[in-house]
Legacy VTK file of the C-alpha trace (Angstrom):
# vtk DataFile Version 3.0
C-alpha trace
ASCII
DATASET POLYDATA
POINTS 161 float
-126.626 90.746 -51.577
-129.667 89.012 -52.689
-130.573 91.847 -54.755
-127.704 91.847 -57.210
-128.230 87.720 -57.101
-131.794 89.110 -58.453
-130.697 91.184 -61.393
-130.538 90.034 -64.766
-126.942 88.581 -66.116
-126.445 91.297 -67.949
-127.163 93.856 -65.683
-125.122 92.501 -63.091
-122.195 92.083 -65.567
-122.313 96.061 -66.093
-122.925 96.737 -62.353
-119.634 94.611 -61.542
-117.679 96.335 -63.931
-118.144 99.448 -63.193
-117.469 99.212 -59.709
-114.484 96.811 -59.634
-111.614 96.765 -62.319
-111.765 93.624 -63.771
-111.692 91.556 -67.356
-114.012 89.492 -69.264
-112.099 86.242 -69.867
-115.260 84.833 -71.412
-115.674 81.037 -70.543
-113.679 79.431 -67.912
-112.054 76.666 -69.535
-108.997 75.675 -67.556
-108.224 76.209 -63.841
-105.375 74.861 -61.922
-104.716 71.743 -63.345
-108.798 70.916 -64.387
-110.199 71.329 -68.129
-113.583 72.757 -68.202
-115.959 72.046 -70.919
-119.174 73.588 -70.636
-122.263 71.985 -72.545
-125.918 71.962 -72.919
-125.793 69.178 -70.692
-123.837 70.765 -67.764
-120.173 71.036 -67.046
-117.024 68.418 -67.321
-114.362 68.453 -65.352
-111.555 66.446 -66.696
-107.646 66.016 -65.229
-106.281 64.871 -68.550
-103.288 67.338 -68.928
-102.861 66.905 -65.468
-102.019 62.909 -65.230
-99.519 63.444 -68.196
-97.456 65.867 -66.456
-97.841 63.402 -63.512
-96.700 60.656 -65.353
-93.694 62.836 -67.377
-92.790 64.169 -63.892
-92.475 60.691 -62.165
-91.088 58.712 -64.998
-94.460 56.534 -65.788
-95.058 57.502 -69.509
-93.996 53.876 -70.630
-95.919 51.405 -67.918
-98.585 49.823 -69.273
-101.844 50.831 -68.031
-103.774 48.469 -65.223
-108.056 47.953 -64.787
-107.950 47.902 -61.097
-105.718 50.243 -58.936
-104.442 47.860 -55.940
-104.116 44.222 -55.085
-107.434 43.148 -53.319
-105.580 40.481 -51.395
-102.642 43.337 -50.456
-102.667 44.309 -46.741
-100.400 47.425 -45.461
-99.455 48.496 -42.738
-96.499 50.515 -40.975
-94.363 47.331 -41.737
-95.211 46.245 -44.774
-91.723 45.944 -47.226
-88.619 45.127 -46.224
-86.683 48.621 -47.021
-87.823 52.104 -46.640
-88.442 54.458 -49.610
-87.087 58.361 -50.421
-90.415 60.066 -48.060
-90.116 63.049 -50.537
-91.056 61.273 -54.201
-93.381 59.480 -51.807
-95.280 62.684 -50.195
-95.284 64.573 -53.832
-96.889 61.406 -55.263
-99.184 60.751 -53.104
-100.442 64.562 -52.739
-100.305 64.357 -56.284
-103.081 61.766 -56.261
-105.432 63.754 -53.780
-104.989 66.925 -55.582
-106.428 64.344 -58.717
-109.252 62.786 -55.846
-111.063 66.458 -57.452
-112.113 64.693 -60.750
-111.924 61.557 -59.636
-113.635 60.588 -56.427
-113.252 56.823 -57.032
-109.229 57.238 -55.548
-110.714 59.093 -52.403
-109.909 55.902 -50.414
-107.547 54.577 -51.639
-105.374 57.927 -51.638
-106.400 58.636 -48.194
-104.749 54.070 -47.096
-101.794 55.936 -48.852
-101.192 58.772 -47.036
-101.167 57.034 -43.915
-97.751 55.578 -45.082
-95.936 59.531 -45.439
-94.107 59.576 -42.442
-92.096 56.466 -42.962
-92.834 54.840 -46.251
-91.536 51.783 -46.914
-90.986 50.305 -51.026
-94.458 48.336 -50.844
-96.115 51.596 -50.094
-94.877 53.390 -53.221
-95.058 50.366 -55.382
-98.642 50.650 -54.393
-98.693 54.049 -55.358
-97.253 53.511 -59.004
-99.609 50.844 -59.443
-102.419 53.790 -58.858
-100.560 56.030 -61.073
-100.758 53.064 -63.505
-104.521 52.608 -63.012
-104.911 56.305 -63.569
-102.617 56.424 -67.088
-105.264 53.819 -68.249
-108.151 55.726 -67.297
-107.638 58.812 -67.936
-110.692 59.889 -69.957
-112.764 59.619 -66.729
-114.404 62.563 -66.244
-116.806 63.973 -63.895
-119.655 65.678 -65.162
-122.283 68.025 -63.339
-125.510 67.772 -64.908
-127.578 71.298 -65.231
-131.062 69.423 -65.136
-130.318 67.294 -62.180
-130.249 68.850 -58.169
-127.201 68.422 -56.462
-127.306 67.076 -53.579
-124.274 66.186 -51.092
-124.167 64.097 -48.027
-121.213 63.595 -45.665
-121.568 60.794 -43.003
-119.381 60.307 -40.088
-118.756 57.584 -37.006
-118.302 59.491 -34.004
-116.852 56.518 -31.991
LINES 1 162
161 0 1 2 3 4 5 6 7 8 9 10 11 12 13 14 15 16 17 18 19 20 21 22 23 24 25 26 27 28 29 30 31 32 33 34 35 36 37 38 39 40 41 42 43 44 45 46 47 48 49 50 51 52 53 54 55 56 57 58 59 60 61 62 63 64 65 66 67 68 69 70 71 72 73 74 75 76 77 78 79 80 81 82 83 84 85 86 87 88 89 90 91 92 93 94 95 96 97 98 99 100 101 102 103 104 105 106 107 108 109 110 111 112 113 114 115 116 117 118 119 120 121 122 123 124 125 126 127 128 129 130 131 132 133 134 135 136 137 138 139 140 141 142 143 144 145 146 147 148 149 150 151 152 153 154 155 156 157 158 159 160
């Protein structure tokens, strides 16, 4: 393997296609739901299309965008609200959101509070999550972009208690 890695681009292009049928689709520039836009700079992913079909879908196109996505004085729990809320609009809203946590790792943890809520969600729950959905309609130009002159470098930490 890490002798075709070593071949030139070009090579490797030819080598490729004439061993596997395949096509040339040039640039990728959108992939399941993410925009790509490659640059000098490196490579943007972006959600944009994807929040307005979110937002079409669930009926949000005419709320009015919020800065901050929840309450910082809220607290949920199991409880919280007094009635209980359809667990299927709640469930393809809130695995909406962490199919959107891709571009936008700033939801991460406040998509993961949510989906503690999907077996029995109550009305506070999902007025929490259109609040998100609200936060997100007003910032949807956030994009993530992967530098090409910088290293990479992920770290994962964990509590083991």
């Amino acid at each position: 393997m890490w002798m075709i890695c070593s071949l030139e681009e070009n090579t490797l292009h030819k080598l490729l296609f004439g061993r596997f049928k395949t096509k040339d689709m040039k640039e990728l520039q959108y992939f399941s739901g993410i925009e790509v836009v490659q640059t000098l700079d490196g490579i943007m992913l972006s959600q944009r299309h994807y929040i307005l079909n979110l937002l079409y879908k669930f009926g949000m196109t005419q709320f009015k965008p919020i800065t901050t996505p929840l309450d910082r004085n809220l607290k949920l729990d199991v409880e919280s609200g007094t009635t209980k809320c359809e667990p299927t609009i709640y469930r393809q809203l809130v695995g909406s959101l962490i199919y959107l946590t891709i571009t936008r790792p700033d939801l991460s943890y406040l998509v993961g509070l949510l989906s503690q809520f999907m077996q029995s969600p109550h009305d506070t729950h999902l007025d929490c999550v259109k609040r998100v959905l609200r936060y997100v309609s007003g910032t949807m130009d956030c994009d993530i972009l992967y530098r090409s002159t910088t290293l990479i470098r992920h770290e994962g930490y964990t509590d083991a208690d």
